[in-house]
N, C-alpha and C positions, 0 to 999 in steps of 0.2 A: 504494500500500500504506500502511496506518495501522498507529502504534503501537499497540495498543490493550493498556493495562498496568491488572492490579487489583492495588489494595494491600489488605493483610490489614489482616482489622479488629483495628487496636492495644491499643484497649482490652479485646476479649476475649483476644489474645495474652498483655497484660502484666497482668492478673487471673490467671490459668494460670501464667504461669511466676511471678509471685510466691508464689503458692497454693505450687505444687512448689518452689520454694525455702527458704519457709519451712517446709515440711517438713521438710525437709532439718537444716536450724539449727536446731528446736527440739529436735534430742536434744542440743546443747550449749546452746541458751536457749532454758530452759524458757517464755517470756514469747514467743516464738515459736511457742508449740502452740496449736491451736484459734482462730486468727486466722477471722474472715469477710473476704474479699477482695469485693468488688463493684464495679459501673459506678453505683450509686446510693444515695442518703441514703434509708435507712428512715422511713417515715411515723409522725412521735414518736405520732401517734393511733391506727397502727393496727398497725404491725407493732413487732415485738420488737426491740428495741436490741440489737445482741449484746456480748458485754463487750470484744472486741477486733475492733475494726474497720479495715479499708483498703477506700477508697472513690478511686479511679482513673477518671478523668472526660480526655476530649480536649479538649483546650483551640487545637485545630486548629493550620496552621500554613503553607507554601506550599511551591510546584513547584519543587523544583531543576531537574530536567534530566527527559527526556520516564520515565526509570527510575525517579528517585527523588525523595520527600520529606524536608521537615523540619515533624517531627511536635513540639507539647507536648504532655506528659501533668501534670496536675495529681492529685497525688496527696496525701490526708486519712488521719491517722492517728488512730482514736479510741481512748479508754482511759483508765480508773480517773478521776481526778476533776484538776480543775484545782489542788487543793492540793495532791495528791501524783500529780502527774504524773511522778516518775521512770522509772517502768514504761513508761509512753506515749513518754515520751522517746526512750526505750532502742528499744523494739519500732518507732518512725518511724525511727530510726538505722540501724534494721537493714536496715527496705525501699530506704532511699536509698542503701544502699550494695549493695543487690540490684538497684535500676535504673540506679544510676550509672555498673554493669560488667556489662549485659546483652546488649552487642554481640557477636552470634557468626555464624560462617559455618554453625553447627550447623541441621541441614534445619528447615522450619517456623519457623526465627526471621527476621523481616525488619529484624533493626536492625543496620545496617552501623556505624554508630559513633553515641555518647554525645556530643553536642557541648557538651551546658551541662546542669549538676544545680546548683539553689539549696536551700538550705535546709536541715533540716526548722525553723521556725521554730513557736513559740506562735502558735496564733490565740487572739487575747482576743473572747469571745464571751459569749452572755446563755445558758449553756446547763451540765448539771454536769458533762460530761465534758471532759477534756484534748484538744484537737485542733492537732495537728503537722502542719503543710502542706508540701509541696516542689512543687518541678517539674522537670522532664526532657526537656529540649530532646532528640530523637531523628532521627538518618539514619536514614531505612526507604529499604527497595528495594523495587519493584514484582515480580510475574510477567505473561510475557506470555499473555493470555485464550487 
């Protein structure tokens, strides 16, 4: 007999539940409403920049035990400009502290615990929007197929 265990895919999980969280928060901050959440950088030539962005990328990660993973996720906070990034600040503070404590037994979530969150730090970049990086070391649990 084989384990045979699928894990959910993380980055569509933690696009969704940050989407629905920030919903949540923006009837207390306001700079939480109308976020675009995604798995990828819009094409500066062809698609539309939107003014508040999270961009949530797998940064992979390896096999604990035949159940579980430890997953990173690198997540990009875009927003207003690099001179007055306090806005952007605030709005990447808020996802890191929405991924930092996303571990639950609640059905459909697969993160049994948070083991590591860095950041969100400034990236200095050739570009005019504020961009706040973090990452999120994550326990996921698998189901069995």
């Amino acid at each position: 007999m084989t384990s045979d265990i699928l894990h959910a895919d993380l980055v569509l999980w933690a696009c969704s539940y940050v989407r629905e969280q920030l919903a949540i928060l923006s009837t207390r901050y306001p700079v939480a409403a109308g976020v675009e959440v995604t798995n990828r950088e819009p094409d500066e030539n062809g698609d539309a920049f939107p003014a508040k962005l999270v961009i949530i990328r797998d940064d992979s990660g390896s096999t604990l035990s035949v159940i579980s993973q430890e997953k990173t996720l690198g997540v990009s906070t875009l927003m207003g400009t690099v001179e007055d990034g306090v806005n952007a600040s605030f709005l990447a503070r808020l996802v890191f502290a929405i991924l930092s404590d996303c571990a639950s037994t609640a059905p459909g979530n697969p993160v049994a615990s948070v083991s590591e969150s860095n950041g969100p730090y400034l990236v200095g970049e050739d570009q005019p929007r504020a961009r706040f990086y973090s990452t999120h070391t994550l326990v996921v649990t698998g189901q069995p197929i």
